[in-house]
N, C-alpha and C positions, 0 to 999 in steps of 0.2 A: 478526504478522510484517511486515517494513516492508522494501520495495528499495529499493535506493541506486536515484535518479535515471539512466538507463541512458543517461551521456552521459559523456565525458570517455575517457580512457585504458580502462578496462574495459569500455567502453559496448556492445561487441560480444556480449563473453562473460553479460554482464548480460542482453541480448536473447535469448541461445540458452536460457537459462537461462529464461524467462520463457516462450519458446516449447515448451522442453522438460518442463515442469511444464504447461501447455497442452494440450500433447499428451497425456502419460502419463496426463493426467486424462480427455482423450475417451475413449481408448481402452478403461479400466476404467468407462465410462458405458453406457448403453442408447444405442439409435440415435437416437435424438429428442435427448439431450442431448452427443450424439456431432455431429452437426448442426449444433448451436448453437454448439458451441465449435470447430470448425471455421470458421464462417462468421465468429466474434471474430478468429479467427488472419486470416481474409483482408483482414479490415479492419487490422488490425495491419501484416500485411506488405507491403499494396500501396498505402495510404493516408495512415496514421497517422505526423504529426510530432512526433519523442522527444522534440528541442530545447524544441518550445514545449507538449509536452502537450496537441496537437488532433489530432482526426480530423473533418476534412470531407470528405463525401462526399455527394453528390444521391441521391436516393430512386430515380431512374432506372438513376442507376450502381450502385449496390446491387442494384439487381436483376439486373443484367446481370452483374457478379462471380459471384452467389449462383443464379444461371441459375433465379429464381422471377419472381413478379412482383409487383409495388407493394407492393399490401395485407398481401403474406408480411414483407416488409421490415418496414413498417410497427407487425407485432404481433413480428417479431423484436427489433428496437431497443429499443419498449418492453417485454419481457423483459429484454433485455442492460442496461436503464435498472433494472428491478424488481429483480434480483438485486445489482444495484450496479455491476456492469462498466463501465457507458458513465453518465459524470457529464454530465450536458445544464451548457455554459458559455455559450453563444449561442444561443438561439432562431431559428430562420430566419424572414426577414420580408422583403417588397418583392423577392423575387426569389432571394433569398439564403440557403444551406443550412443547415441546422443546424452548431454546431462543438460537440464532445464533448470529454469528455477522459475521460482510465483510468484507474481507480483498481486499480492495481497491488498495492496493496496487500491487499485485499479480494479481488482475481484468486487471488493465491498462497495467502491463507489458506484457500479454498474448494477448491484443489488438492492442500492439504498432505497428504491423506491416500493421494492416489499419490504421490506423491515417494519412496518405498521403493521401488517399483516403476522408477526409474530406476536408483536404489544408495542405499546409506548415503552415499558420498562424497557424494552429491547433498546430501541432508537437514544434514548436518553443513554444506556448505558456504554452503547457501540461511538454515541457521539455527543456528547455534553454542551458543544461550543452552538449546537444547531436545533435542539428544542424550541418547542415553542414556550413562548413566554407565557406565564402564570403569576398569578395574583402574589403577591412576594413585599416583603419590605428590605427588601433586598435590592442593591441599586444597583444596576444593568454596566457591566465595562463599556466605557466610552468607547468610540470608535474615533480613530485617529483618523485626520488626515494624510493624504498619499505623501510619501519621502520625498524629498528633494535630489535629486542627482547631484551627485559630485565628481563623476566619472568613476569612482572605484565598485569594485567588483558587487559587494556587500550593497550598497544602493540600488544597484540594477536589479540585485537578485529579492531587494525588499518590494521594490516595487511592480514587481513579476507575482508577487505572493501576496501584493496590498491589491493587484485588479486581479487576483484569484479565488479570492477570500478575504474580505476588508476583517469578519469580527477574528477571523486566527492568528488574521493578522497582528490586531490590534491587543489582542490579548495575547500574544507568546511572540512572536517575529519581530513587534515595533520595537522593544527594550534591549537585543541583543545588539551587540557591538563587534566590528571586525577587529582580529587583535592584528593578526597575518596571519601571510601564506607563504606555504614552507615547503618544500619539497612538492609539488602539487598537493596538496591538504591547503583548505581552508581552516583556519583555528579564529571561532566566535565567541565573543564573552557574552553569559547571561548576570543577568541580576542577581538571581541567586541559586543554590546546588539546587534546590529544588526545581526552580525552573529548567534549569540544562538538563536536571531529567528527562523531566515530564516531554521536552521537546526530541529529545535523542530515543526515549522509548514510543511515543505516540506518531510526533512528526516528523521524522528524519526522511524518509521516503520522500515524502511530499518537499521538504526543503531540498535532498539530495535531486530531486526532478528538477524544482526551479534553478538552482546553482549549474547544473550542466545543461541548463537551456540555455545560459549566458555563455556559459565556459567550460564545453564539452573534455576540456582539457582536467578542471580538478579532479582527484582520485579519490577524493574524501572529505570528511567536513569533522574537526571536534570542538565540541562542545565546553568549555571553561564552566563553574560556576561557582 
């Protein structure tokens, strides 16, 4: 599951959303991992910049938020690093804090299974491609079968994505085309503008994870449409 970037005109509702899946998931946790994900939300709400995708914050101030002290921090963070929450971008050195960033992505998927527990509106609205099916005269997107290998980069990385998820696949992944690769950047054609959207704002994450599992080497991925 992949968020759109929680900046721009929805930027708001993208955030409550983010903090409400957050929550619903302490909640239905034990107290130890009730804890934890609280302490995530603090650094979220009182620290954390959306625009650039950083949280900086001193080992001091963190303790003082989180009313513990250092060494609690210290095995919290690398938790929140272990499970994947907090991505280490800057190391601190010469005086200077660590800066993180959030994989949001990896946040939602480990939540996905309260999000009932807000509503169905919720789940339908966080993820459209994974509802359950209802009575509809509406006919369901086929599901491809798996790509064929040809050795190029674009086939591996489809077929990374078609045993990860056959229906995301099948509806946003199958139709895009490799144009080339340029400078380390991958450059992929969509079908159409709208789709290269819809893909660069919802699942880029998730493709940028498949693409440097193949080829830890590419720096980027853009989208044509």
């Amino acid at each position: 599951m992949e968020m759109a970037k929680p900046v721009g005109r929805a930027a708001a509702s993208h955030k409550y959303d983010i903090l409400s899946a957050l929550m619903a998931f302490a909640l239905s946790q034990d107290k130890h991992r009730q804890r934890q994900v609280t302490r995530m939300m603090s650094l979220i709400t009182t620290r954390y910049n959306w625009q650039r995708d950083e949280l900086s914050m001193g080992q001091e101030a963190i303790a003082a938020l989180w009313s513990c002290d250092v060494r609690t921090v210290k095995r919290e963070i690398a938790k929140l690093q272990a499970i994947g929450w907090l991505v280490m971008k800057r190391r601190g050195a010469r005086g200077r804090v660590s800066v993180y960033g959030i994989d949001f992505s990896r946040m939602m998927d480990d939540t996905r299974p309260a999000w009932p527990n807000i509503g169905q509106d919720f789940v339908e609205r966080m993820d459209p491609t994974r509802t359950e099916p209802r009575a509809t005269n509406v006919v369901a997107l086929r599901q491809v079968a798996a790509p064929v290998s040809n050795g190029s980069l674009w086939a591996e990385v489809q077929a990374f994505l078609h045993g990860a998820d056959r229906a995301t696949y099948s509806a946003w992944f199958h139709g895009m085309t490799e144009v080339e690769r340029h400078e380390g950047w991958l450059i992929l054609s969509a079908p159409t503008k709208f789709h290269a959207t819809y893909v660069e704002t919802h699942l880029m994450a998730r493709l940028m994870r498949a693409i440097r599992t193949i080829d830890p080497t590419i720096a980027g991925v853009r989208i044509e449409g």
